[in-house]
C-alpha positions as CSV (number, residue, x, y, z in Angstrom):
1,X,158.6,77.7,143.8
2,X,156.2,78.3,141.1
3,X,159.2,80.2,138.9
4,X,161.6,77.0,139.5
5,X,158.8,74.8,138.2
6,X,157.8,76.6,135.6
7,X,162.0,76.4,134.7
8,X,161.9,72.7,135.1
9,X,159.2,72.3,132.6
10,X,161.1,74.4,130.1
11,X,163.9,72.4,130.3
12,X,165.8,73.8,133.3
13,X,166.8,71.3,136.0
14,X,166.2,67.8,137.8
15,X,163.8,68.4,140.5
16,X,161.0,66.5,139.8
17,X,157.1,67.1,140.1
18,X,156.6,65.6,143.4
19,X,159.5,67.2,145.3
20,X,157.7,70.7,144.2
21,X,154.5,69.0,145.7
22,X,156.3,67.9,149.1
23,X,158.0,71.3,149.4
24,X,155.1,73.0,148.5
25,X,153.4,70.7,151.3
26,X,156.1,71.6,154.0
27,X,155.5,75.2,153.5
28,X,152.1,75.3,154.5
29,X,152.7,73.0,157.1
30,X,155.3,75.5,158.4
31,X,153.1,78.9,158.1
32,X,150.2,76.7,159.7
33,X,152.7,75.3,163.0
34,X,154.1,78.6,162.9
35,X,150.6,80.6,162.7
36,X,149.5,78.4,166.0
37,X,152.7,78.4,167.7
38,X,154.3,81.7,166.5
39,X,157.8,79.5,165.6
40,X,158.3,80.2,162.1
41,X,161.3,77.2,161.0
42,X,161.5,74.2,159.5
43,X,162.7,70.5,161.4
44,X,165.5,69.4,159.7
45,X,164.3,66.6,157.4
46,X,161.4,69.3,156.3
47,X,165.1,71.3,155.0
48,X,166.4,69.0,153.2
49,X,163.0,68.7,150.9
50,X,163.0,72.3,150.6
51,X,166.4,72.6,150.0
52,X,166.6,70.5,146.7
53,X,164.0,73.5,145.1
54,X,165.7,76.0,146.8
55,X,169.0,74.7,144.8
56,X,167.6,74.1,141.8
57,X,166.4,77.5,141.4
58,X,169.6,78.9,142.3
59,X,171.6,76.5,139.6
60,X,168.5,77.7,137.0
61,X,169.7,81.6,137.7
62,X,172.9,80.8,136.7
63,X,171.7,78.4,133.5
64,X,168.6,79.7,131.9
65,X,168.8,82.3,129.4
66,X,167.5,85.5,130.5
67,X,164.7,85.2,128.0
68,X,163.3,81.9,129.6
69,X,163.0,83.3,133.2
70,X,161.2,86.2,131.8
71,X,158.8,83.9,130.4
72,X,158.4,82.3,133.5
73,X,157.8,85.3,135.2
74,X,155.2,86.5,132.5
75,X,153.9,83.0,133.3
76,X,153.6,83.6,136.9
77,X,152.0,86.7,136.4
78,X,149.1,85.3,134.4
79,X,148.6,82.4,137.1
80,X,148.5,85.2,139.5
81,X,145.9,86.8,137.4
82,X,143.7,83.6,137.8
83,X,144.8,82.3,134.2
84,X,145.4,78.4,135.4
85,X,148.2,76.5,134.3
86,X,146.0,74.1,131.7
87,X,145.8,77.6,130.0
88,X,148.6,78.4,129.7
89,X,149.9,75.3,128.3
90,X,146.8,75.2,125.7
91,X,147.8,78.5,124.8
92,X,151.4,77.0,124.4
93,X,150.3,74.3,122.2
């Protein structure tokens, strides 16, 4: 989810910043149920607001140029590192 948002800021697809947030907040909703209740799925209105990232990052495989999703996995890599994503976009600038 990170890599299709990081895509959509460089210019690579629709889905805006508060789909990302609901999907991102129907995941952990989902490993949370699914931690108490050991069922790991999704109802089927949680889907469909996952499903719109889950498209756009497969439309954004076939559009980017390579050289963009590299970035955005170099970009990942330094969030995962603890660089935030205010860094990275001052460093941008």
């Amino acid at each position: 989810m990170i890599v299709t948002g990081l895509l959509i800021e460089a210019g690579y697809g629709d889905a805006t910043f508060e789909q990302m947030k609901e999907a991102e907040s129907i995941l952990f909703a989902a490993f949370d149920r699914g931690r108490h209740s050991d069922v790991w799925m999704l109802e089927e209105e949680e889907f469909w607001h996952f499903a719109t990232i889950v498209t756009t990052y497969d439309s954004q495989m076939r559009r980017a140029p390579l050289a963009a999703i590299i970035e955005a996995g170099h970009r990942l890599e330094r969030f995962r590192a603890g660089e935030s994503f205010d860094q990275m976009a001052y460093r941008r600038a």
